[in-house]
N, CA, C and O atoms as a GROMACS GRO file, in nm:
protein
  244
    1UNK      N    1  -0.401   0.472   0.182
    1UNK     CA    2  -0.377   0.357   0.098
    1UNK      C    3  -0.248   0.289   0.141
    1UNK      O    4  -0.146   0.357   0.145
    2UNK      N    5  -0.244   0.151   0.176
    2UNK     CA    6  -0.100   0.055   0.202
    2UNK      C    7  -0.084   0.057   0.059
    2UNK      O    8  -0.137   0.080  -0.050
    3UNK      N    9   0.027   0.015   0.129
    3UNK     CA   10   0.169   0.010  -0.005
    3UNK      C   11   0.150  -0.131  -0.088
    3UNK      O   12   0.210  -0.147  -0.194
    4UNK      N   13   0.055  -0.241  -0.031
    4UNK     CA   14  -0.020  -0.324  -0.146
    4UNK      C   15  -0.130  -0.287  -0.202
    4UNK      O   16  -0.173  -0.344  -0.302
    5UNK      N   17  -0.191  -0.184  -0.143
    5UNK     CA   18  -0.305  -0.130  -0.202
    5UNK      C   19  -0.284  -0.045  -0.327
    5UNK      O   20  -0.357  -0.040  -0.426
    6UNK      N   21  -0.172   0.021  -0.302
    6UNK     CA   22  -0.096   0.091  -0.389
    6UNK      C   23  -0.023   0.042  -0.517
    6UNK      O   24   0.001   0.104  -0.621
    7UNK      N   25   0.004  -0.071  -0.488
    7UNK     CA   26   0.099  -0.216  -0.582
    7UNK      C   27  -0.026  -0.243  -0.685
    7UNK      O   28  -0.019  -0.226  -0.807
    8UNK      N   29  -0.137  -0.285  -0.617
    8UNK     CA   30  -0.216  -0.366  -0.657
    8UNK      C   31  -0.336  -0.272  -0.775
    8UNK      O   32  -0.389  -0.326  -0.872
    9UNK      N   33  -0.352  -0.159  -0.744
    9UNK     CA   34  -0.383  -0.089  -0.819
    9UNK      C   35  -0.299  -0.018  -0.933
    9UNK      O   36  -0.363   0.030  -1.027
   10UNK      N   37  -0.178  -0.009  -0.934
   10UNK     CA   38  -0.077   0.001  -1.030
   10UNK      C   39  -0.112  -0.142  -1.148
   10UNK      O   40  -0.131  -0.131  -1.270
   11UNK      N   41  -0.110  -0.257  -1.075
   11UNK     CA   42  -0.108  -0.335  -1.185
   11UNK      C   43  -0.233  -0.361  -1.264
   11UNK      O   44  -0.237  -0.411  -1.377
   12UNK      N   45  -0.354  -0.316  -1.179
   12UNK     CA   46  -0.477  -0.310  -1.260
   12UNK      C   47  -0.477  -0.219  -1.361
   12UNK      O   48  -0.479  -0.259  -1.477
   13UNK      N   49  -0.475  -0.114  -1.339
   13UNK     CA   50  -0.422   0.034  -1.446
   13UNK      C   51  -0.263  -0.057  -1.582
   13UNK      O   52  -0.265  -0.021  -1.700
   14UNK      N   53  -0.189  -0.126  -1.552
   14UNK     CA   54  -0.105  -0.167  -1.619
   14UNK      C   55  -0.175  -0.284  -1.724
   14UNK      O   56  -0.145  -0.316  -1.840
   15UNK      N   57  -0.270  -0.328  -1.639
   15UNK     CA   58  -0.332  -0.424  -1.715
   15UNK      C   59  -0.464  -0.362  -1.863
   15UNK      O   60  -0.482  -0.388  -1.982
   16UNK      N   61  -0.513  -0.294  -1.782
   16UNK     CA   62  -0.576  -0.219  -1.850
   16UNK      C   63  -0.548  -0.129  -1.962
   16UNK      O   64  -0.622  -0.104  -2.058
   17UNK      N   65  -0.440  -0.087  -1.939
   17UNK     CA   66  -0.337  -0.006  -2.039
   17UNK      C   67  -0.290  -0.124  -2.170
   17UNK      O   68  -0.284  -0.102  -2.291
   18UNK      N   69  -0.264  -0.242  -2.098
   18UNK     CA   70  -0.237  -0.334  -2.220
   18UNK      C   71  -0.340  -0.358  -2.298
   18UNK      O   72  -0.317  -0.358  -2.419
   19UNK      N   73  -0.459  -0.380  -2.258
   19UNK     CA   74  -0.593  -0.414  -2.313
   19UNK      C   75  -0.653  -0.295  -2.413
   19UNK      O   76  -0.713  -0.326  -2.516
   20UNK      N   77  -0.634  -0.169  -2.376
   20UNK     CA   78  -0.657  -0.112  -2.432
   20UNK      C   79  -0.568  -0.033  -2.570
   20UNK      O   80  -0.630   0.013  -2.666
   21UNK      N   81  -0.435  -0.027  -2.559
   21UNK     CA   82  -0.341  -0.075  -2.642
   21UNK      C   83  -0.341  -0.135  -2.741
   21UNK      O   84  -0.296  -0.083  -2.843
   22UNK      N   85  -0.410  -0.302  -2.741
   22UNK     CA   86  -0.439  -0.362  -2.829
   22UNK      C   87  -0.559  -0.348  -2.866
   22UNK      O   88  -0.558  -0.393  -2.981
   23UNK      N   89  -0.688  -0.305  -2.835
   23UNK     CA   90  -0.793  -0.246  -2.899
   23UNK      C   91  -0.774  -0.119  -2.988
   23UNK      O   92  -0.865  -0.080  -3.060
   24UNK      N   93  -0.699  -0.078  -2.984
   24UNK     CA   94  -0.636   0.064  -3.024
   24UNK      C   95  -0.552   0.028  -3.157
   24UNK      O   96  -0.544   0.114  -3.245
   25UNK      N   97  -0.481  -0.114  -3.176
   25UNK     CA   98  -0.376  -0.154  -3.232
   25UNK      C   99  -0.484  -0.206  -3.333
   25UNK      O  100  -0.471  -0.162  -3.447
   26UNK      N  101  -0.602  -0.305  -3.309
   26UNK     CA  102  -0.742  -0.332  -3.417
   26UNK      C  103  -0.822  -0.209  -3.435
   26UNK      O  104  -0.878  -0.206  -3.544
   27UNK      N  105  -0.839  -0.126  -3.373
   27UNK     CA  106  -0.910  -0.006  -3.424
   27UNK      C  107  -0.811   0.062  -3.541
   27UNK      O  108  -0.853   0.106  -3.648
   28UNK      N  109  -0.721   0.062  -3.514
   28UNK     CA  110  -0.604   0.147  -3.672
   28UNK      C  111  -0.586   0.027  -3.779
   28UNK      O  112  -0.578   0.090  -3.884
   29UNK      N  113  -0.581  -0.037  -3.794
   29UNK     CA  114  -0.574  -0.159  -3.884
   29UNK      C  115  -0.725  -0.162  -3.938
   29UNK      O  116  -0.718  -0.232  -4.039
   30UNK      N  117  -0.863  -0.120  -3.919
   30UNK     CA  118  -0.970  -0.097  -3.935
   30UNK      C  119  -1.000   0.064  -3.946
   30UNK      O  120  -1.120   0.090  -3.955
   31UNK      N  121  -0.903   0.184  -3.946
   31UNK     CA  122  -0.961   0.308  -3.975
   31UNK      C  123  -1.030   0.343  -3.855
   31UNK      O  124  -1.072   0.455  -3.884
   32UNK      N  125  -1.065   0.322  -3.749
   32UNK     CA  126  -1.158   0.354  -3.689
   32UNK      C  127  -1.090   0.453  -3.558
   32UNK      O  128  -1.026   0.416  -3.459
   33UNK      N  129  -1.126   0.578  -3.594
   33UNK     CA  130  -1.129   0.685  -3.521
   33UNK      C  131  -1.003   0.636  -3.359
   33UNK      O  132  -1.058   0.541  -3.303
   34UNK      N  133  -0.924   0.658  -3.314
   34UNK     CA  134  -0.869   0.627  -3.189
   34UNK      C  135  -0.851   0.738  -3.086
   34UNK      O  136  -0.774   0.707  -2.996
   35UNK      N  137  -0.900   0.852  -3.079
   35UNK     CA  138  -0.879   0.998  -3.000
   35UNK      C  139  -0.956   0.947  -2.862
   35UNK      O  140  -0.951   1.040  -2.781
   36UNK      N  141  -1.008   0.864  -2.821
   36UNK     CA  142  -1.067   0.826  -2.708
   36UNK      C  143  -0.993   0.756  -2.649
   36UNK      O  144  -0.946   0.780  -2.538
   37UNK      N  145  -0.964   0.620  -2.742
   37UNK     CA  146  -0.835   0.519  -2.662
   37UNK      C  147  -0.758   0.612  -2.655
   37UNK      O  148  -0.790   0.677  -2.556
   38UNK      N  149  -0.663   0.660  -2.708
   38UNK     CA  150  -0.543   0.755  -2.670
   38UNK      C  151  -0.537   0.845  -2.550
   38UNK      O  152  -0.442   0.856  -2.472
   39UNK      N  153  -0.671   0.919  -2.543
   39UNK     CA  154  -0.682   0.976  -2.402
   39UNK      C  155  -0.729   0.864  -2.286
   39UNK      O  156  -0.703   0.902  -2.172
   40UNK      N  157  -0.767   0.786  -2.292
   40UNK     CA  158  -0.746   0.698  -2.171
   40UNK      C  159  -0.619   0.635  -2.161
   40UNK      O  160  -0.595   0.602  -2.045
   41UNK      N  161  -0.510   0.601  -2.259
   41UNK     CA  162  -0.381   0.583  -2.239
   41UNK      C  163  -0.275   0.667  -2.143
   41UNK      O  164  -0.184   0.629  -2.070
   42UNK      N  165  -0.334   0.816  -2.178
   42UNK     CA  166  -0.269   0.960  -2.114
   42UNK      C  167  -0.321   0.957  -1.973
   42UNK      O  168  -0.254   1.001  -1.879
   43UNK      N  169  -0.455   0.900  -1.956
   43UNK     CA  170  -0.515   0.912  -1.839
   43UNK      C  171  -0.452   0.817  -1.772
   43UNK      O  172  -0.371   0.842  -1.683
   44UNK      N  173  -0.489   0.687  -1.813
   44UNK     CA  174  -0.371   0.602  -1.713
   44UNK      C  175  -0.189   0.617  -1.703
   44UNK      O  176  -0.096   0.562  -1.645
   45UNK      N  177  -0.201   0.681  -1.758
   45UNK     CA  178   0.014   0.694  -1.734
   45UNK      C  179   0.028   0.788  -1.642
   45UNK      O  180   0.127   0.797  -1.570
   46UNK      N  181  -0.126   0.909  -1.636
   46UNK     CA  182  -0.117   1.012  -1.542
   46UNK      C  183  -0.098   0.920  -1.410
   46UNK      O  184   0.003   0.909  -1.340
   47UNK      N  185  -0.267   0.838  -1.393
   47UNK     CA  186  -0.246   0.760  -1.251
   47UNK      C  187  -0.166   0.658  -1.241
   47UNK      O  188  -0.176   0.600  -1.132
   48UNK      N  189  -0.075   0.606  -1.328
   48UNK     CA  190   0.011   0.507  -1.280
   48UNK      C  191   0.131   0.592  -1.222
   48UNK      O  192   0.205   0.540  -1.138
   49UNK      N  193   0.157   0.738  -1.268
   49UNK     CA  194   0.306   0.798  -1.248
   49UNK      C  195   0.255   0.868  -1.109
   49UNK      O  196   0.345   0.909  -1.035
   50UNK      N  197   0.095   0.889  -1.059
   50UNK     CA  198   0.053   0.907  -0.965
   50UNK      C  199   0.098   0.852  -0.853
   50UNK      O  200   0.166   0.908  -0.767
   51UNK      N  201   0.053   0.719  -0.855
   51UNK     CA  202   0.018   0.593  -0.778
   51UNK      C  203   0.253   0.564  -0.765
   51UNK      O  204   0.304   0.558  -0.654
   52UNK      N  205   0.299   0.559  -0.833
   52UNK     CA  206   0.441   0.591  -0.793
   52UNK      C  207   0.472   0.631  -0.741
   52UNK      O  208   0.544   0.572  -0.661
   53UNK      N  209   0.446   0.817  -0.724
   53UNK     CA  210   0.500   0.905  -0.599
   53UNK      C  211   0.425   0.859  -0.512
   53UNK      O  212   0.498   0.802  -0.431
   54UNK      N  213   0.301   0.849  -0.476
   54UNK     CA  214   0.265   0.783  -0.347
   54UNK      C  215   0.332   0.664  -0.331
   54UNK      O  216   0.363   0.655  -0.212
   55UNK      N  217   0.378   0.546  -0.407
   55UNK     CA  218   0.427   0.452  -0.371
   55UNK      C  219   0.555   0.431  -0.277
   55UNK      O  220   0.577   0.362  -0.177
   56UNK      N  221   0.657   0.552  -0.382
   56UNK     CA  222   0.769   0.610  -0.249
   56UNK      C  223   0.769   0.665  -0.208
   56UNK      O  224   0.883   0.688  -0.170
   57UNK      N  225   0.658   0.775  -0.147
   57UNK     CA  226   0.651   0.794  -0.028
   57UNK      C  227   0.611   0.683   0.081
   57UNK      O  228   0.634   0.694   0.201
   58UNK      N  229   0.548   0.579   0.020
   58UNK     CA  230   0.515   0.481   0.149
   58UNK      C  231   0.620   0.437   0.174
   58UNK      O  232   0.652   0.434   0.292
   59UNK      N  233   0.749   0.368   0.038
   59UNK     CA  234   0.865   0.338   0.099
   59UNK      C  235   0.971   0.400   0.197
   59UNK      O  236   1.053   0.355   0.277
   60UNK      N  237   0.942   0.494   0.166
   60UNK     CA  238   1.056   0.618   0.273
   60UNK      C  239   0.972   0.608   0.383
   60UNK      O  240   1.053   0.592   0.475
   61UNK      N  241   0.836   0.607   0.443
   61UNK     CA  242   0.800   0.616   0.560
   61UNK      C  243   0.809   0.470   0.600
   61UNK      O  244   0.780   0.436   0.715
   0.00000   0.00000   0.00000
C-alpha cells in the first residue's frame, strides 16, 4: 500500500466513523438498542490506529 493509498483510506474509515456517530447519536434519542454501532466505532479506531503505524512506517522509509 503507498502512502496515498494509506491517506486515502484513513479518511474513508474517518468519514464513516462520523456517519455512523451520528446514526448512533438518533438511535439514543429514540431508545434504540446501539451495541452494534458501538462495535463498529471500536472496529474502525482499531483500523484507523492500524492504517497509522503503517503510515509511519512509509514515512521513515
Amino acid at each position: 500500500m503507498t502512502k496515498k493509498e494509506i491517506e486515502a483510506e484513513i479518511a474513508e474509515l474517518k468519514s464513516d466513523y462520523v456517519r455512523i456517530q451520528g446514526d448512533l447519536e438518533k438511535a439514543t434519542s429514540f431508545g434504540v438498542n446501539t451495541s452494534t454501532g458501538e462495535k463498529q466505532l471500536i472496529e474502525i479506531e482499531r483500523q484507523i490506529a492500524e492504517l497509522n503505524k503503517k503510515l509511519d512506517e512509509a514515512k521513515k522509509a
